[in-house]
Every structure is written in C-alpha cells, then in structure tokens.
N, C-alpha and C positions, 0 to 999 in steps of 0.2 A: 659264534655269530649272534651273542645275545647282547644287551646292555647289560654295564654292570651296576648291581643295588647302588653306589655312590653316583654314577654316573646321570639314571634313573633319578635319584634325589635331588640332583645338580638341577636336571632339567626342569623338574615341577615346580622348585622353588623358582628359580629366572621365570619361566613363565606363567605358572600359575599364582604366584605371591605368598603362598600358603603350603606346609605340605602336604595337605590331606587334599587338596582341589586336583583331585587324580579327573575328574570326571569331567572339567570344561572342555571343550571342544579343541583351544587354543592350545592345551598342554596336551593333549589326545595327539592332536596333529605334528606337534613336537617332536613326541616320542617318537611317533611311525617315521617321520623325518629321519629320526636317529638309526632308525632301525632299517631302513632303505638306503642311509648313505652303508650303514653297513654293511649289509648283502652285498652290496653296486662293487663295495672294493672287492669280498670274495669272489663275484662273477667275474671280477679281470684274470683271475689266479686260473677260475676254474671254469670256463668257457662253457663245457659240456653239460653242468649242472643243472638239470632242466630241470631239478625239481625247486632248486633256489628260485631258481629261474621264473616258475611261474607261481611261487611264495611273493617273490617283489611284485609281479603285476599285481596279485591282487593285493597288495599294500598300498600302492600307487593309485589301485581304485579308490579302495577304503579312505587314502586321505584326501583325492580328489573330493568326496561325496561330503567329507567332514567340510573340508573350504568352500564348497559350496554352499552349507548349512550355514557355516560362521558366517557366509557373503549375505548371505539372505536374511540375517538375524540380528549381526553386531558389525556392520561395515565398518566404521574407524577401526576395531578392534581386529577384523582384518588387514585392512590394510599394514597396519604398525607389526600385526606376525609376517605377514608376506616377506617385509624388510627386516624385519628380526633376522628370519633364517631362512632368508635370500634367495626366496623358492622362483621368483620370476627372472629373470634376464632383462 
C-alpha cells in the first residue's frame, strides 16, 4: 500500500517541475492523492480494515487543509491542480 520510488518521482516532476520541489504544497497534495486512491482500492478488498480505514480519513484531512492553504495562497495554481487530478466532480 505504499508508492513506489519511480512512481513518487513520476509525480514530483508532473507537478512540481523540479525534482527536489518535494515541499510545494501542489506536489504534497499529489502525493497524498496517490496515496488515498490507493488505500480506497485496498478498502474495496478489505472492508473490515479499520485501521486503513481511519489512516485514509486522516489523509483526506491532511489534504483537505493543504487545498485549503493552496486556495488561500496561490488560486490559479489551484484551480489548474484541482483539474490536474480531478479532485472535484
């Protein structure tokens, strides 16, 4: 249930443009993305996992509170991640 180091790498350069930019908020929020659709599949496998379970809510905090930050701070640069990876409906 982790990312893997290429996959990780993959992500920062798309969205951060550099690979050392671990630390924008924009590429912060990426990762946890990545890592919340991946829990979301194991929880379909494994229903009972409460302890996944309440590792994604608080993921889903942590990147709520980051989008929030980015909204308050860099709006264009929100908006274009929002439709990057397709967090709204």
């Amino acid at each position: 249930m982790t990312i893997t180091k290429t996959k990780k790498a993959e992500i920062i350069l798309k969205i951060g443009k550099t690979p050392k930019n671990t630390g924008h908020p924009a590429v912060q929020i990426a990762l946890i993305t990545e890592r919340i659709q991946d829990i979301s599949g194991h929880m379909k496998t494994h229903r009972k996992d409460y302890t996944s379970q309440v590792g994604l809510l608080k993921l889903v905090g942590q990147r709520r509170r980051l989008l929030n930050y980015l909204k308050r701070s860099d709006l264009p640069e929100y908006g274009k991640l929002i439709k990057q990876l397709d967090l709204r409906k």
